[in-house]
C-alpha positions in Angstrom: -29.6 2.8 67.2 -30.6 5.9 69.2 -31.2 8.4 66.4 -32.9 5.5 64.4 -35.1 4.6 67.2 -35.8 7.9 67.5 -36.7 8.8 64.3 -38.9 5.7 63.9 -41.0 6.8 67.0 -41.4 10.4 65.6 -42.6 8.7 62.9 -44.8 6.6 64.3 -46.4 9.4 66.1 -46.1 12.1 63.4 -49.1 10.1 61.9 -51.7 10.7 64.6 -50.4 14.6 64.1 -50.7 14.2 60.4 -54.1 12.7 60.4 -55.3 15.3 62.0 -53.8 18.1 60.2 -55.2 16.3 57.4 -52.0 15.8 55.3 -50.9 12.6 54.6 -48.7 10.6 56.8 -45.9 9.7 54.3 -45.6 13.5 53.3 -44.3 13.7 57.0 -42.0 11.2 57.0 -40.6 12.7 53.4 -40.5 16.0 55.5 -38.5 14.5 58.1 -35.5 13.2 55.4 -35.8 16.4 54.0 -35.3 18.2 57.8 -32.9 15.4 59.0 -30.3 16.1 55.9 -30.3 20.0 55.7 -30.1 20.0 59.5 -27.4 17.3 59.7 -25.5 17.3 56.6 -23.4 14.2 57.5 -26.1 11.9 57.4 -27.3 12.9 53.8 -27.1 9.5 51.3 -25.1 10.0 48.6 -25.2 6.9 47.3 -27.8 6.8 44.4 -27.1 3.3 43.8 -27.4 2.1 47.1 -30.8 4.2 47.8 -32.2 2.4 45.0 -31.6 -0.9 45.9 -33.1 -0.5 49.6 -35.8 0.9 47.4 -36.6 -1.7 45.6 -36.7 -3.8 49.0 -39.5 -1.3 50.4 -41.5 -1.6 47.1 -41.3 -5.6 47.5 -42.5 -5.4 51.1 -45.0 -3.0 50.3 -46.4 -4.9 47.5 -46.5 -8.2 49.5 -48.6 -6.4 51.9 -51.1 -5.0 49.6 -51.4 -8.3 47.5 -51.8 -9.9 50.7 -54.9 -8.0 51.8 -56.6 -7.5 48.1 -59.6 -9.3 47.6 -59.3 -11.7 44.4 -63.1 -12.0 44.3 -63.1 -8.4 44.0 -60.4 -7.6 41.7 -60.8 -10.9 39.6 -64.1 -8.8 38.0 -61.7 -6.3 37.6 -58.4 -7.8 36.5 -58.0 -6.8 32.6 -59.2 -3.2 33.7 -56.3 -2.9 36.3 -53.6 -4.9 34.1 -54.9 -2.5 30.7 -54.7 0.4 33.2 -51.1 -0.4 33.8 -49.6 -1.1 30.3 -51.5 0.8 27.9 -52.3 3.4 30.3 -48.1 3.7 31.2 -47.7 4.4 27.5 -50.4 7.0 26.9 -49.2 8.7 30.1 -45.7 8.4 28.9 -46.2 10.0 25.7 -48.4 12.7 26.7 -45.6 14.1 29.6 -42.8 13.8 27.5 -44.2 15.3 24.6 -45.4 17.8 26.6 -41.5 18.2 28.3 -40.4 18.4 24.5 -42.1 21.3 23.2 -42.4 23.6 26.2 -38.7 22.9 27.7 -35.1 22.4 26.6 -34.7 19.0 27.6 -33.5 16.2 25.5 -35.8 13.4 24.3 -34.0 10.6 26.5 -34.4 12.5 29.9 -37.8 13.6 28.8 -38.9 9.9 28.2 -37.5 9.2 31.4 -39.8 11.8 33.5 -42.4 10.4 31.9 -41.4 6.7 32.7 -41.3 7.2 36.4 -44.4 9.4 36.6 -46.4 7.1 35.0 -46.2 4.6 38.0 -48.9 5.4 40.7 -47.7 4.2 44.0 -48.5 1.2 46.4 -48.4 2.3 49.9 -50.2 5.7 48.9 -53.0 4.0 46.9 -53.3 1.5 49.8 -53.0 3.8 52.7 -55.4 6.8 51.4 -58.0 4.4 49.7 -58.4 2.0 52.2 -59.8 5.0 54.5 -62.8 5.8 51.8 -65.6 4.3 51.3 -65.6 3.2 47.4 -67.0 0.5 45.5 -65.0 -2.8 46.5 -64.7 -3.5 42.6 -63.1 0.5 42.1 -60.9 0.1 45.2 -59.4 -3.3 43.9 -59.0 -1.4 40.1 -57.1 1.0 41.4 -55.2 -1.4 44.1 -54.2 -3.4 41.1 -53.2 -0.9 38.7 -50.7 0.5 41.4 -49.7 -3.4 42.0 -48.7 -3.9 38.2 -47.8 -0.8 36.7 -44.5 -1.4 39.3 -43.3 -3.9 36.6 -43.4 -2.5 33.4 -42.6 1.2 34.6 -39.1 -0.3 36.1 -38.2 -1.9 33.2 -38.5 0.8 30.8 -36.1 3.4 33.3 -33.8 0.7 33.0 -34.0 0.1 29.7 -34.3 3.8 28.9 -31.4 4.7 31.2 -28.9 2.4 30.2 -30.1 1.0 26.3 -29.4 1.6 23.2 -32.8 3.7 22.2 -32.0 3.5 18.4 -33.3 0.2 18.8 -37.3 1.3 20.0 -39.0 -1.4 18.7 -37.4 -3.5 21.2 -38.6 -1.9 24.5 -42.3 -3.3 24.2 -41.2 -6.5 23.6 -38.5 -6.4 26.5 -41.5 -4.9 29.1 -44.0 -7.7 28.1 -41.7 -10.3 28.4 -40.1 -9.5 31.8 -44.0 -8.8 33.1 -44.9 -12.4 31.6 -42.2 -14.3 33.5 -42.7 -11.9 36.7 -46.7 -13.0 36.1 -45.4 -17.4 35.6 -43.2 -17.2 39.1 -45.7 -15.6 40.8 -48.4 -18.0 40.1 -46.2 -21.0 39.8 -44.7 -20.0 44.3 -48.3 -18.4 45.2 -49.7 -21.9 44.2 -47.0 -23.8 46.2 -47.2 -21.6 49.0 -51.0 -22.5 49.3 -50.8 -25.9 49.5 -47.4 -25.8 51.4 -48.8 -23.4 54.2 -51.6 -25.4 56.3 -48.9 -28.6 56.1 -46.4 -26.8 57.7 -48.0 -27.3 61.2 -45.1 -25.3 63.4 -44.4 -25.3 66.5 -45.2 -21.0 67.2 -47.8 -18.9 65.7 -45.1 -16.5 64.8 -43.2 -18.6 62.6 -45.9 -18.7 59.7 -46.2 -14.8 58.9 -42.1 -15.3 58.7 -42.8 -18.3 56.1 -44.8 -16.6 54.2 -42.8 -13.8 53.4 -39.8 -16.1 52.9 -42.2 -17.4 50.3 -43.0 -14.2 48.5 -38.9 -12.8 49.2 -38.6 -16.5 47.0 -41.2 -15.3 44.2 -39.1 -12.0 43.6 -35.4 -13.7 43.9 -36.4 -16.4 41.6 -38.3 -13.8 38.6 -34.9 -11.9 39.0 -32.8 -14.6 38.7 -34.7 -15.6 35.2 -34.3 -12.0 34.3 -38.3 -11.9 34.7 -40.3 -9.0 36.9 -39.7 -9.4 40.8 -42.4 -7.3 41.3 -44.9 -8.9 39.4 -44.1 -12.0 40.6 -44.2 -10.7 44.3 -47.4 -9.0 44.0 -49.1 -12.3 41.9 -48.2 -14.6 44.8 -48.9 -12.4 47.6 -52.3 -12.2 45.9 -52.9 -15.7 45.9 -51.1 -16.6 49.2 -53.8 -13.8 50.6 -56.4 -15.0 48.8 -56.2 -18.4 50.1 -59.1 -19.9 52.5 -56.6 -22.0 53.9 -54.0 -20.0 55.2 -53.4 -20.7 58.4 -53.4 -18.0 61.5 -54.4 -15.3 58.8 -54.5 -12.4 61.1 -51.3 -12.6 62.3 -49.5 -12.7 59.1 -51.6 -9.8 57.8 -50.7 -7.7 61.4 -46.7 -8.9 60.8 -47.3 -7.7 56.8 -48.8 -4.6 57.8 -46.2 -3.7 60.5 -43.5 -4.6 57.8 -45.0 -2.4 55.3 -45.3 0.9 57.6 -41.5 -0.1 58.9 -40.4 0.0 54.6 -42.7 3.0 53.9 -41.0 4.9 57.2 -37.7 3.8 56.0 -38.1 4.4 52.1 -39.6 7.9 52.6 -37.3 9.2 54.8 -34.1 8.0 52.9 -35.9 9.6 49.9 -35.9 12.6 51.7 -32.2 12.2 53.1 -31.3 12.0 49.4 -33.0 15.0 48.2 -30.7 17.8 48.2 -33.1 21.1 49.0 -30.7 24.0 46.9 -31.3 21.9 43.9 -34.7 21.8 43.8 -35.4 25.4 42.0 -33.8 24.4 38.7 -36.2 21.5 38.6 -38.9 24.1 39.3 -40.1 24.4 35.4 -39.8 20.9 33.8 -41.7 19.9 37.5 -44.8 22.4 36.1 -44.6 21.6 32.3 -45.0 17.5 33.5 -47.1 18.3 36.6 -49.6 20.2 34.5 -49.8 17.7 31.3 -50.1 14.9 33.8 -53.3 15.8 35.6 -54.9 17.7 32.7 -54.2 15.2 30.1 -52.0 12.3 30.1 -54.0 10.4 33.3 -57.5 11.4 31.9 -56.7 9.8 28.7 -55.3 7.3 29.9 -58.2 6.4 32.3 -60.4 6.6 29.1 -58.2 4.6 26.5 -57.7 1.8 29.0 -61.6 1.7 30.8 -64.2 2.5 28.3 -63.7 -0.5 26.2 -64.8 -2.5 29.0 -68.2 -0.7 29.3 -67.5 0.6 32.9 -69.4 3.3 34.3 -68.4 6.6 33.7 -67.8 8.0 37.4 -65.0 5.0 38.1 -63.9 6.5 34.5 -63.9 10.0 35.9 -62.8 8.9 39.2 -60.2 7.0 38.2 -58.7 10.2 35.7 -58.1 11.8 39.6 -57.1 9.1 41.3 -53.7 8.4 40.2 -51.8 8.9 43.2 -47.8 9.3 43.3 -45.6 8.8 46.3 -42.4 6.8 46.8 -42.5 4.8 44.0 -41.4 7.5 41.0 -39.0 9.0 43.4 -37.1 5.0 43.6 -37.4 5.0 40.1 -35.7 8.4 39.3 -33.2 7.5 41.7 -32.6 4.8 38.8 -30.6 7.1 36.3 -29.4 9.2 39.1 -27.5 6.1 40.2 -25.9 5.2 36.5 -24.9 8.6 36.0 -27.1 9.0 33.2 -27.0 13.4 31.9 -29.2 15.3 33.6 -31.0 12.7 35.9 -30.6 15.5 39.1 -33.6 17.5 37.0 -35.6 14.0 36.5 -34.8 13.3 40.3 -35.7 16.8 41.7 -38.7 17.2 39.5 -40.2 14.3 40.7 -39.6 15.0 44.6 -41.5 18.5 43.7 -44.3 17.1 42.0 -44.6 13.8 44.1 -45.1 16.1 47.0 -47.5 18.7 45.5 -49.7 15.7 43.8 -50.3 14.4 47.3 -51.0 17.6 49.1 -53.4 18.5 45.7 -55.0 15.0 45.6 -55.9 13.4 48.8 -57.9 15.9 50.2 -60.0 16.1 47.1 -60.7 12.2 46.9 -63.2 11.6 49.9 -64.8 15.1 48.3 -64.6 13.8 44.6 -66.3 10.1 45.5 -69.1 11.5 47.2 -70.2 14.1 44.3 -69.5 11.3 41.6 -71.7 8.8 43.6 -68.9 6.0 44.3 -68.7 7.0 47.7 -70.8 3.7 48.9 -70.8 4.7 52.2 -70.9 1.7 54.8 -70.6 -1.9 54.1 -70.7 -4.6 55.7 -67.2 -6.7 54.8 -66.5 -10.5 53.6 -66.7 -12.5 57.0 -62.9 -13.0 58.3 -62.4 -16.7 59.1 -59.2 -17.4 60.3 -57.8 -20.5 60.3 -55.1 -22.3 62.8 -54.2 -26.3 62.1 -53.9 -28.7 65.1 -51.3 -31.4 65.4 -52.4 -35.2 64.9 -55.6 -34.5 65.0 -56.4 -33.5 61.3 -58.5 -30.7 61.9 -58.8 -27.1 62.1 -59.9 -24.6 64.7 -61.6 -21.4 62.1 -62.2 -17.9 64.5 -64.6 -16.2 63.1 -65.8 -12.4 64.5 -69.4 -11.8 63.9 -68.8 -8.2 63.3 -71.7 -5.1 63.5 -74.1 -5.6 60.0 -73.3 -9.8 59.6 -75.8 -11.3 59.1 -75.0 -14.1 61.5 -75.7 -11.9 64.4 -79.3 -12.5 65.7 -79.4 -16.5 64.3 -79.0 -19.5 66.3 -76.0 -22.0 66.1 -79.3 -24.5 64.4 -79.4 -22.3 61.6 -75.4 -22.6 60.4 -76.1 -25.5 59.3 -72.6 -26.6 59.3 -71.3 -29.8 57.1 -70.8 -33.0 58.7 -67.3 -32.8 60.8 -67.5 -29.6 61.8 -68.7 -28.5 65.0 -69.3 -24.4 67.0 -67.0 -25.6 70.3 -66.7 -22.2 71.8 -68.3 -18.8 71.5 -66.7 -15.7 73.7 -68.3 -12.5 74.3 -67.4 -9.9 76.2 -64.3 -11.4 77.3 -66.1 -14.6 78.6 -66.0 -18.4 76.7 -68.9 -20.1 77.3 -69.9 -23.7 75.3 -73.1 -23.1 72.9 -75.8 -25.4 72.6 -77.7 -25.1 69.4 -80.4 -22.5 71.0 -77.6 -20.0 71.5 -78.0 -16.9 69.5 -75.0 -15.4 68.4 -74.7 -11.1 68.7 -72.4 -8.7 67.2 -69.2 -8.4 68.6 -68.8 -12.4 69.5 -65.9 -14.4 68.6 -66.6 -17.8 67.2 -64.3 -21.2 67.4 -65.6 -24.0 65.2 -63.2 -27.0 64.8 -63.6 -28.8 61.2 -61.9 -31.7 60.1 -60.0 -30.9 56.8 -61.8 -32.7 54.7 -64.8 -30.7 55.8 -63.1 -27.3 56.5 -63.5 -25.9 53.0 -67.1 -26.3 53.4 -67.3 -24.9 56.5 -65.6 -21.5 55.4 -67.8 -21.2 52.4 -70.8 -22.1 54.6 -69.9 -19.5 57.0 -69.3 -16.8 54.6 -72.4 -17.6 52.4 -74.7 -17.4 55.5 -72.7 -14.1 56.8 -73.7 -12.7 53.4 -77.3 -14.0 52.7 -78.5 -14.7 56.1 -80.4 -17.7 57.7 -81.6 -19.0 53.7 -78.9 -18.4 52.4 -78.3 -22.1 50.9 -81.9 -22.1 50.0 -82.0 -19.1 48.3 -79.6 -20.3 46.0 -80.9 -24.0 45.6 -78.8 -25.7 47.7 -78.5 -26.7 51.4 
């Protein structure tokens, strides 16, 4: 408990250190495995199997955590794009690297395949963590948040196939991968739509129970897709979406801080095991199969990929070319090429170490370059004011809801009176607090930026409320009018 407590806080602060350094904070904690098992060789995991499994528990958390906070109305524009991105995409990037592995190595075409399966697969928590900190197009950032949500699924299926299957029989994988990402897609649907209307019925006694519900929910989604031999990530990622996505979900903020907490804790965890497995005097043989698919995966295999998969749907040509550099790889290929490592599968140390090499000289290469990139290809949007955060809290017997809402700097709420809401019959502005102090409005009180808003609403009226709110956040005071309706 002491030496994990320890590492954990090291962690914790080894971000603040990277962030200024300007290297990105998982790198560290990959560092710190790396450090922690050459110093102490005793504490080195040598179980490929095992690493793999509390993997794929890291991935789930992660993904839950970025479905949660993705926008559906900004990735729904956006949804065939990301879903093209990561099947036909995977394949084009697949062939490219292995081909590429073929001709200019000695490899054979099963561990190539392989290195080109669990490269293909850009990674959650980097995508979310580096992204999230530029300023892109909402509709971009959600393209690329969803490709790195999907192209979990089919990527793990293929190691597995690949790693343990019979390859004489080809023809089969595709239908295998579409299948298992079909089911994953039903289960998540089929729990994130019961999870909506299960959530603001619940009515518990503690605030801390529902972010623990939720993810009992979305644990649920992935237990049942693998039980039907279907895609737990898919599934996982496809509820967590919708579970996020809902108006209704009650004390919002706190299940997004508990996600967000449980995420960092999985990516702390998943990196530094990486690292722990990692064996540091086996890296140099990986050292020429790691520049032969390094070099055809940033030169070709993700441009064409980004071009195959986006210009069909007519988007514009910077998110093309933006996308072609913006395939980031972190924990996720490493899991993967644990995969084969843990069966035993011939020369899966080379697929392993290669990927650790690259994984870390991607990152160091790419995320510097991004915030550089987006402003020269003009998808930098700079500042924007965000979707109005309503959060929503039920209260017993009385069959209502009390909705927080922030009026943030750049809402347009700030500067109009509580007349001009023009709220729906049933719900009411009870409180307003600012600058620590609660005071009762009347309807000549102008809101400012920074103030905290209560409004109770009856539930029959709540819906409207929310969408009131966030149209006249949007739009300002004639917002309704604007648009031909009150």
């Amino acid at each position: 408990m002491l030496v994990c407590a320890a590492v954990v806080l090291l962690a914790v602060l080894g971000v603040r250190v990277a962030g200024r350094l300007g290297i990105p904070g998982l790198l560290l904690y990959l560092a710190l495995g790396l450090v922690l098992g050459w110093l102490f060789p005793s504490v080195g995991v040598e179980d490929a199997q095992l690493a793999t499994v509390l993997g794929y528990t890291a991935l789930a958390i992660i993904l839950a955590e970025g479905g949660l906070t993705t926008s559906l109305t900004d990735l729904r524009p956006v949804l065939w794009p990301s879903l093209t991105l990561a099947t036909v995409g995977v394949a084009v990037s697949i062939a490219v690297v292995a081909g590429a592995l073929l001709v200019f190595t000695e490899i054979d075409a099963r561990v190539a395949l392989l290195m080109g399966a669990v490269l293909a697969a850009t990674d959650a928590a980097a995508v979310f963590s580096v992204l999230r900190r530029l300023r892109l197009h909402p509709r971009l950032r959600s393209l690329l948040e969803g490709e790195a949500g999907f192209n979990d699924a089919p990527v793990v299926v293929l190691v597995v196939v690949l790693s343990t299957g019979d390859l004489s029989r080809w023809w089969q994988v595709p239908l295998v991968v579409l299948a298992e990402i079909a089911g994953g897609a039903v289960v998540g649907i089929l729990i994130g739509l019961a999870a909506r209307w299960v959530l603001p019925r619940l009515a518990l006694p503690s605030v801390g129970l529902y972010p623990i519900a939720v993810f009992a929910l979305l644990a649920m989604s992935y237990g049942a897709a693998s039980v039907l031999h279907a895609s737990g990530f898919m599934a996982v990622y496809v509820a967590a979406i919708l579970v996020g996505s809902a108006g209704a979900l009650p004390h919002r903020q706190s299940v997004i801080g508990f996600a967000e907490g449980l995420a960092w804790a999985a990516q702390i965890g998943l990196f530094v095991m990486l690292g722990l497995l990692a064996s540091l005097d086996e890296l140099a043989a990986a050292a020429l199969p790691a520049a032969v698919a390094g070099v055809a995966l940033v030169l070709l295999a993700r441009p064409l990929a980004a071009v195959v998969s986006l210009v069909p749907f007519r988007l514009p040509a910077r998110w093309v070319a933006f996308v072609s550099v913006a395939g980031l790889r972190g924990a996720v290929p490493i899991v993967f090429a644990a995969i084969p490592l843990g069966l035993g599968v011939g020369d899966a140390r080379i697929v392993f170490d290669a990927t650790l090499i690259l994984v870390v000289v991607l990152t160091l290469l790419q995320t510097p370059v991004l915030p550089w990139l987006g402003r020269r290809l003009g998808v930098d949007v700079g500042w924007q004011a965000q979707q109005l955060q309503v959060e929503s809290a039920p209260l017993d017997g009385m069959d209502a809801s009390l909705l927080g809402v922030d009026i943030d700097t750049g809402s347009r709420l700030a500067g109009l009176y509580v007349a001009d809401l023009r709220l729906p019959p049933g719900a009411a502005v009870s409180l307003v607090v600012r600058d620590g102090t609660g005071f009762v409005p009347d309807a000549f009180t102008r809101f400012r930026p920074g103030d905290r808003m209560l409004v109770v609403a009856t539930e029959k009226c709540r819906r409207d409320a929310v969408r009131r709110l966030r149209l006249i956040s949007r739009d300002g005071r004639l917002a309704g009018w604007r648009r031909g309706r009150s």
